[in-house]
Chimera marker file (.cmm) of the C-alpha trace (Angstrom):
<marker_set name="trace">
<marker id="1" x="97.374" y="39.620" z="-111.848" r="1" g="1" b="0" radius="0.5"/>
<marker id="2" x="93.824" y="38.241" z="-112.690" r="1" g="1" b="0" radius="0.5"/>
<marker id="3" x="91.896" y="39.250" z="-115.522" r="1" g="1" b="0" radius="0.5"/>
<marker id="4" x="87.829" y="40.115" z="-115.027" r="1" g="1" b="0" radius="0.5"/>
<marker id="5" x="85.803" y="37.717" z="-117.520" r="1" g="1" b="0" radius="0.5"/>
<marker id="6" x="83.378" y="40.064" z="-120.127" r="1" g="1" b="0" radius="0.5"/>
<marker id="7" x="80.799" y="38.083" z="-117.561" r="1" g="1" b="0" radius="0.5"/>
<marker id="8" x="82.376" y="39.328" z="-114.465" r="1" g="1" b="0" radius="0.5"/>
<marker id="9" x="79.879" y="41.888" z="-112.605" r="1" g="1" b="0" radius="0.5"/>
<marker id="10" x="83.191" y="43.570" z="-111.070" r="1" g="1" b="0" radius="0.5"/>
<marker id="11" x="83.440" y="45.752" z="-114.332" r="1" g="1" b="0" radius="0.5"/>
<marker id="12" x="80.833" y="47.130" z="-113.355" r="1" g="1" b="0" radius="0.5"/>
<marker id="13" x="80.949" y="47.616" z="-109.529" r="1" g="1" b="0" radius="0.5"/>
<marker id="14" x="78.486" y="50.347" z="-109.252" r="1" g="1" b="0" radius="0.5"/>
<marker id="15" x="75.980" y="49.007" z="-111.572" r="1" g="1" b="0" radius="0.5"/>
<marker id="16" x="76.326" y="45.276" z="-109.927" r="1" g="1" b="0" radius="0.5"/>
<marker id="17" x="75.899" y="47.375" z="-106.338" r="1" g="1" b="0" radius="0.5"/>
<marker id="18" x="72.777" y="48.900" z="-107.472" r="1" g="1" b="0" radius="0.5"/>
<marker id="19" x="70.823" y="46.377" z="-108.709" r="1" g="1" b="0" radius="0.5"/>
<marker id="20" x="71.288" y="44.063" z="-106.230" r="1" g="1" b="0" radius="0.5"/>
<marker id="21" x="70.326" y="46.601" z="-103.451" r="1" g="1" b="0" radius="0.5"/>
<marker id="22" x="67.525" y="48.929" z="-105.199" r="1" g="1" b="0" radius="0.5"/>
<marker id="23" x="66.134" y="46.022" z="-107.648" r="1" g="1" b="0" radius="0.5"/>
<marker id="24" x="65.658" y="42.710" z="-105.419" r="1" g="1" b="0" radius="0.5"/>
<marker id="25" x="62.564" y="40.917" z="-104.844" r="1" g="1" b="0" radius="0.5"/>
<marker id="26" x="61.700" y="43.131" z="-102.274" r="1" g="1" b="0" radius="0.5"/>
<marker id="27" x="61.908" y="46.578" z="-104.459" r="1" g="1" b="0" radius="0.5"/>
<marker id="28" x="58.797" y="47.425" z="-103.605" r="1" g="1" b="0" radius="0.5"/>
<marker id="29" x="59.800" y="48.518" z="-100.232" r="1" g="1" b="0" radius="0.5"/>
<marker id="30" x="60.770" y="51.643" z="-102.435" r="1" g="1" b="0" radius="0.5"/>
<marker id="31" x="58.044" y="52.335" z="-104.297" r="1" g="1" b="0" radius="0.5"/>
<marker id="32" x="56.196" y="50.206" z="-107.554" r="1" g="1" b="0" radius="0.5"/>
<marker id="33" x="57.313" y="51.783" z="-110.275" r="1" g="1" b="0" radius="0.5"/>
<marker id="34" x="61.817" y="52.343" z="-111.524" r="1" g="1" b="0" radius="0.5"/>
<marker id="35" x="61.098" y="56.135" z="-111.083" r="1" g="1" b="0" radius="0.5"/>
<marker id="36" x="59.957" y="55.919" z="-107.905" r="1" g="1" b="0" radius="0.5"/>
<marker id="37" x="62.621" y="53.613" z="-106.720" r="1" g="1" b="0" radius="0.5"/>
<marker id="38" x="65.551" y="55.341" z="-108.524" r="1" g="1" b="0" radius="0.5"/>
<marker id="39" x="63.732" y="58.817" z="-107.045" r="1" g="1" b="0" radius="0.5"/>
<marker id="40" x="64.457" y="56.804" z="-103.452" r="1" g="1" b="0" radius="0.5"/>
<marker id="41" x="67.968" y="55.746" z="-104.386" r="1" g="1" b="0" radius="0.5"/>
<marker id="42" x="68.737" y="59.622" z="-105.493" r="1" g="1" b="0" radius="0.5"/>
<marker id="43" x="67.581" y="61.200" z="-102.506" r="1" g="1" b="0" radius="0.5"/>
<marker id="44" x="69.638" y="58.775" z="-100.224" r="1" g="1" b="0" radius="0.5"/>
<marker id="45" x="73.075" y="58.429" z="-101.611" r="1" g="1" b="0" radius="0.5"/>
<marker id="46" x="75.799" y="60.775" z="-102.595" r="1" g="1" b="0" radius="0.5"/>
<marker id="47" x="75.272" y="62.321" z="-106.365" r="1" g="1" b="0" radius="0.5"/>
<marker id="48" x="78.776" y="61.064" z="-106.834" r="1" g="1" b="0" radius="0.5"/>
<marker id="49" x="77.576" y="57.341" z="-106.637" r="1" g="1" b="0" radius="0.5"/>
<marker id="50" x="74.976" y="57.941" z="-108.887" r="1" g="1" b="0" radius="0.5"/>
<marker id="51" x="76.885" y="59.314" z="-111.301" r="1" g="1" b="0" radius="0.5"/>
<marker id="52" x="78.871" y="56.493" z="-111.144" r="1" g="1" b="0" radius="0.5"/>
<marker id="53" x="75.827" y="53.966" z="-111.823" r="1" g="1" b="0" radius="0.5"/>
<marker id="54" x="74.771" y="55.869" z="-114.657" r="1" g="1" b="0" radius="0.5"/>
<marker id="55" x="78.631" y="55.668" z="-116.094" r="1" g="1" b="0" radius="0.5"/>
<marker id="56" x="78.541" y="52.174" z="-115.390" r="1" g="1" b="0" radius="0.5"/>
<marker id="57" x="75.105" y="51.484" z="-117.344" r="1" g="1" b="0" radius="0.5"/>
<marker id="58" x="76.295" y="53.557" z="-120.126" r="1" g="1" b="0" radius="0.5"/>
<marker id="59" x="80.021" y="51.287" z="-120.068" r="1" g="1" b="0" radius="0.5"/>
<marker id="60" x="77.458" y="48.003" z="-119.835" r="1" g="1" b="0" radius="0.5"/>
<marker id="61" x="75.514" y="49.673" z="-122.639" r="1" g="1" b="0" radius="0.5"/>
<marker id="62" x="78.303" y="50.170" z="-124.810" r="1" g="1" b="0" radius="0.5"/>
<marker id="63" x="80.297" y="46.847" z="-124.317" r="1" g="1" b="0" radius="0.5"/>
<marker id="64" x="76.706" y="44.632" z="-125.397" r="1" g="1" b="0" radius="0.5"/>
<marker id="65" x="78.637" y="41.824" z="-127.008" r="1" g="1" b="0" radius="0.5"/>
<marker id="66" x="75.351" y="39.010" z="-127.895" r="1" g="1" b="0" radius="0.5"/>
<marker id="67" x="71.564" y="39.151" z="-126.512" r="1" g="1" b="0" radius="0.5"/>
<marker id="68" x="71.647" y="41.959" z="-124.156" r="1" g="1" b="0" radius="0.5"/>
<marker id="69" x="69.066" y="40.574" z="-121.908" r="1" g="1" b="0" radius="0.5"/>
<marker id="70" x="71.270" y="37.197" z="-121.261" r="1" g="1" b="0" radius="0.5"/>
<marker id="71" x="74.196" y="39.142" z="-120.529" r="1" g="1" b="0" radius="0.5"/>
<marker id="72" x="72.485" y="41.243" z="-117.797" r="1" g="1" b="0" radius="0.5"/>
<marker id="73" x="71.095" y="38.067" z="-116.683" r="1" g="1" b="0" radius="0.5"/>
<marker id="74" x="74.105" y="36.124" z="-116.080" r="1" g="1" b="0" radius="0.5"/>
<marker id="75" x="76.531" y="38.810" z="-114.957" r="1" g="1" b="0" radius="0.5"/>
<marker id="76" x="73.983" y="40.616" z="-112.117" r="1" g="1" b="0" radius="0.5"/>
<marker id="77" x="71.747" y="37.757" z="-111.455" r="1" g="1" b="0" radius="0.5"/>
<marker id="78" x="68.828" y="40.009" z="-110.729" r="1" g="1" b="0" radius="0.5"/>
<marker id="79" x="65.622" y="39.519" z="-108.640" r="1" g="1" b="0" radius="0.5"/>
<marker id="80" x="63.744" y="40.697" z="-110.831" r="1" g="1" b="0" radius="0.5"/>
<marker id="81" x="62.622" y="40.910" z="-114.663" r="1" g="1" b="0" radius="0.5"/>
<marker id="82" x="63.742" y="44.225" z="-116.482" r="1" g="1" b="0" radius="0.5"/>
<marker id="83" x="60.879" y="43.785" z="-118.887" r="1" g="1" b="0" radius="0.5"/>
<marker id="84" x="58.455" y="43.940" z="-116.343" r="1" g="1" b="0" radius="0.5"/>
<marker id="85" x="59.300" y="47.753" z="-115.749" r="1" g="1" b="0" radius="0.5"/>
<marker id="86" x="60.448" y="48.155" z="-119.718" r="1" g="1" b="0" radius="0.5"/>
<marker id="87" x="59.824" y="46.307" z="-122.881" r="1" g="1" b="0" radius="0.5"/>
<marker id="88" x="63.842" y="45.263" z="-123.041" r="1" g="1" b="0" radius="0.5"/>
<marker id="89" x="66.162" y="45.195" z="-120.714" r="1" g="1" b="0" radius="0.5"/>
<marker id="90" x="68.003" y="47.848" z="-122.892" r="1" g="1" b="0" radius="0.5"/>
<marker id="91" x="65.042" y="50.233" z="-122.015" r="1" g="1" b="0" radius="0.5"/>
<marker id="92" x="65.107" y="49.411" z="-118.465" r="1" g="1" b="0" radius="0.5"/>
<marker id="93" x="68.547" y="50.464" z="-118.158" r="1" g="1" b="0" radius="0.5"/>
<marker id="94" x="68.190" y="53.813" z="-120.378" r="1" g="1" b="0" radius="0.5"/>
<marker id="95" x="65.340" y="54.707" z="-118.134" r="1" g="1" b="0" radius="0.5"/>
<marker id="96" x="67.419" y="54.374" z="-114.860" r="1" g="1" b="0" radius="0.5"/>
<marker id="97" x="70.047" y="56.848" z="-117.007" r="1" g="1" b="0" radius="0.5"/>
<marker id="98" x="67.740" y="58.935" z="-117.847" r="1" g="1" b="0" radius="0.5"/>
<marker id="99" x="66.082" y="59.065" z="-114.029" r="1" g="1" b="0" radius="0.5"/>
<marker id="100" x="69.513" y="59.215" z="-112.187" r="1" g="1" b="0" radius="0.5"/>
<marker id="101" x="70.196" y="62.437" z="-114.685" r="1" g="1" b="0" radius="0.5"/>
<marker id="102" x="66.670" y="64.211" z="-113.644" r="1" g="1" b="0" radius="0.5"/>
<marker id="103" x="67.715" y="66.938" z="-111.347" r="1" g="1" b="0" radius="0.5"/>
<marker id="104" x="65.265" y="67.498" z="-108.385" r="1" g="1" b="0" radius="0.5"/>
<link id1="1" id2="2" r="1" g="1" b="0" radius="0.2"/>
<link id1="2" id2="3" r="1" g="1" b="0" radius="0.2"/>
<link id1="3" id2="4" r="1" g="1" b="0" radius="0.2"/>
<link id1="4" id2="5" r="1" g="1" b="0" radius="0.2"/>
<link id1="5" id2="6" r="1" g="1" b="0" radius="0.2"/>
<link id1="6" id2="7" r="1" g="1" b="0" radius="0.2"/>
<link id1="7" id2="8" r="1" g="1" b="0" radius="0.2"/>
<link id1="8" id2="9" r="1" g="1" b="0" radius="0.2"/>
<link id1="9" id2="10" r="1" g="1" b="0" radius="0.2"/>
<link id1="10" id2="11" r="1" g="1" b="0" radius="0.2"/>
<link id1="11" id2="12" r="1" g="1" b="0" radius="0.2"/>
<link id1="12" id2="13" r="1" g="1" b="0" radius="0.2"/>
<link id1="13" id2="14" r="1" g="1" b="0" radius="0.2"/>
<link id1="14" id2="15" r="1" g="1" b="0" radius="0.2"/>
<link id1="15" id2="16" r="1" g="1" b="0" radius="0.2"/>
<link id1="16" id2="17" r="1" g="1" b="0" radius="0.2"/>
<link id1="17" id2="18" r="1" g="1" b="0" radius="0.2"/>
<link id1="18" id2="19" r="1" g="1" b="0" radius="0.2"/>
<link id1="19" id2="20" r="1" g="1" b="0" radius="0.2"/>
<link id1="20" id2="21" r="1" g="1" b="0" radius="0.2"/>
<link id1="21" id2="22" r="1" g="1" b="0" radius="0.2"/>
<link id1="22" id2="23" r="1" g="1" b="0" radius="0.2"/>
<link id1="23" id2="24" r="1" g="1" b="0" radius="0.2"/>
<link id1="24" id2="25" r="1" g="1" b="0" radius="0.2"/>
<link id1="25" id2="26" r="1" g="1" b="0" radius="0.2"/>
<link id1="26" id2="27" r="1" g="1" b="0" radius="0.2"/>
<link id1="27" id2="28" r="1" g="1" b="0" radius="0.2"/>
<link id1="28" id2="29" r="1" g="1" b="0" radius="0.2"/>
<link id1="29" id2="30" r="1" g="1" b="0" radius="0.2"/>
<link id1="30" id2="31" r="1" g="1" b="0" radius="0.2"/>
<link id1="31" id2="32" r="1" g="1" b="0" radius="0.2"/>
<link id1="32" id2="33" r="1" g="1" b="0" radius="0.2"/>
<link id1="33" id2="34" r="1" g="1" b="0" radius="0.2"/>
<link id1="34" id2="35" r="1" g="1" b="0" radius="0.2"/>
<link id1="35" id2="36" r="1" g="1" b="0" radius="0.2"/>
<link id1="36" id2="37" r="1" g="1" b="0" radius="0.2"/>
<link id1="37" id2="38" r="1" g="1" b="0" radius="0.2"/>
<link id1="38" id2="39" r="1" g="1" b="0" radius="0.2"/>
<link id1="39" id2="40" r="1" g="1" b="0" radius="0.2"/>
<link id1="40" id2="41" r="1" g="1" b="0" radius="0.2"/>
<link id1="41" id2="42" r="1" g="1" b="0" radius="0.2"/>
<link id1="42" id2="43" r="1" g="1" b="0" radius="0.2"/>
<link id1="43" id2="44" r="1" g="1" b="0" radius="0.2"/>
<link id1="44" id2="45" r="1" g="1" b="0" radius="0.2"/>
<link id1="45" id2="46" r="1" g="1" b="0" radius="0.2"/>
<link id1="46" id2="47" r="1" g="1" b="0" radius="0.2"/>
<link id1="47" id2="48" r="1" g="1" b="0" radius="0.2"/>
<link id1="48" id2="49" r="1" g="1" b="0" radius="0.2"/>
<link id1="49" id2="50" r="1" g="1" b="0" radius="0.2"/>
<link id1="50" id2="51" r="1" g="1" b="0" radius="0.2"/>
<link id1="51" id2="52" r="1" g="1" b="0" radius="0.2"/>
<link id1="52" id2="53" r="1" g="1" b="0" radius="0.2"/>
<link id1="53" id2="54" r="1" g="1" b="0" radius="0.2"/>
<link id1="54" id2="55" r="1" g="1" b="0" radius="0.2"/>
<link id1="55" id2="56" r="1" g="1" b="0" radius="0.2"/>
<link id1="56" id2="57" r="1" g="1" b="0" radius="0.2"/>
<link id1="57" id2="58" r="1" g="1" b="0" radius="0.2"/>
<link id1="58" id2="59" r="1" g="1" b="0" radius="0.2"/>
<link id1="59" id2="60" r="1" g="1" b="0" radius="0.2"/>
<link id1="60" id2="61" r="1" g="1" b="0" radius="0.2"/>
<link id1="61" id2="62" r="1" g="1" b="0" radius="0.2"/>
<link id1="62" id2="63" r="1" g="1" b="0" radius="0.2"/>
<link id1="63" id2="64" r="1" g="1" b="0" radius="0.2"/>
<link id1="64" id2="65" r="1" g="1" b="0" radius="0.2"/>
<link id1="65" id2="66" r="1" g="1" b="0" radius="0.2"/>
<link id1="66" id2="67" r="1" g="1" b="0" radius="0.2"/>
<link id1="67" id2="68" r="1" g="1" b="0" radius="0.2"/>
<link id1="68" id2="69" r="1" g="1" b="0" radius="0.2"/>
<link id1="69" id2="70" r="1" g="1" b="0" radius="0.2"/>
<link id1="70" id2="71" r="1" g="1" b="0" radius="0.2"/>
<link id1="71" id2="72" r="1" g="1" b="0" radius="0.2"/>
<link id1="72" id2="73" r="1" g="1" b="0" radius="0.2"/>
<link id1="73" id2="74" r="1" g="1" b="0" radius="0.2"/>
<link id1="74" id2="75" r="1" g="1" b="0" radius="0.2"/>
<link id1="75" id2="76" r="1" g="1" b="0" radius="0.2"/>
<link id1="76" id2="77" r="1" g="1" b="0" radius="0.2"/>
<link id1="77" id2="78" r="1" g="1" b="0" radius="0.2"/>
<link id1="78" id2="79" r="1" g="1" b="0" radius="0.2"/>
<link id1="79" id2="80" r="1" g="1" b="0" radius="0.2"/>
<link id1="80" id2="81" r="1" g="1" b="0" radius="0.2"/>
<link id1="81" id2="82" r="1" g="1" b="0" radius="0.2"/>
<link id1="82" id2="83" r="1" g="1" b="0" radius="0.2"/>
<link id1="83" id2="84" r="1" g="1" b="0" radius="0.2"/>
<link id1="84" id2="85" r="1" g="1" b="0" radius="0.2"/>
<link id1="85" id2="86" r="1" g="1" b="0" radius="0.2"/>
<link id1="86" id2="87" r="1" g="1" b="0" radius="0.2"/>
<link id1="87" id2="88" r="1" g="1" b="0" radius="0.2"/>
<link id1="88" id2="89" r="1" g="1" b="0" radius="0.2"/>
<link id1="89" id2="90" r="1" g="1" b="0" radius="0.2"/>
<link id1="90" id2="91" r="1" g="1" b="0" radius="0.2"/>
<link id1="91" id2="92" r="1" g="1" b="0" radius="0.2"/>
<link id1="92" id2="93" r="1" g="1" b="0" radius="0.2"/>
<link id1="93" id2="94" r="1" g="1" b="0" radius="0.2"/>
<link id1="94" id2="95" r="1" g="1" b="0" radius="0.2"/>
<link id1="95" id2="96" r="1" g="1" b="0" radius="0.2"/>
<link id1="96" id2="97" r="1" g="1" b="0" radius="0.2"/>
<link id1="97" id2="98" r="1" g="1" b="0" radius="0.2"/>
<link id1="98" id2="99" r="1" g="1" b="0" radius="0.2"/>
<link id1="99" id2="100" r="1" g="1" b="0" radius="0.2"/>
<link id1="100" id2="101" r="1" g="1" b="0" radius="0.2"/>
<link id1="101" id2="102" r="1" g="1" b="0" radius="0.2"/>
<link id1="102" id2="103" r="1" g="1" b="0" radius="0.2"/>
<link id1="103" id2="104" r="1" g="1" b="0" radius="0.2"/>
</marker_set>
């Protein structure tokens, strides 16, 4: 049976899903600012699969094995710069946590 690498996006599906559909060059399309777009992202998909983001954020969170920023570089390939919405990429991820936990 094949192993995921530590770079392999599958460990986190959700995560991997979410930032390349809500967080690609054209994010905009959503609004200009994460809470706007993560406000979009809530309001069209199930709770369940944001839930399931969040877990996987928190899972990438916890497993941070070297510079944070590379890892989330190399495993989701993003369009676009965390630290343009955040200072770190770190932050950028808490804040998507802490916006896919706002109830409303």
């Amino acid at each position: 049976m094949p192993t995921s690498s530590p770079e392999d996006p599958a460990r986190f599906p959700d995560l991997a899903e979410f930032i390349s559909g809500w967080f690609h060059q054209d994010f905009d399309i959503n609004g200009d600012t994460l809470e706007e777009v993560v406000g979009v992202f809530r309001r069209e998909v199930q709770a369940d699969y944001a839930e399931r983001v969040s877990l996987d954020i928190g899972r990438f969170l916890a497993s941070e094995d070297g510079d944070l920023n590379d890892r989330f570089q190399r495993m989701f390939q993003p369009d676009i710069i965390p630290t343009a919405f955040r200072p770190t990429t770190r932050e950028f991820l808490e804040a998507i946590r802490s916006e896919l936990s706002t109830a409303g």
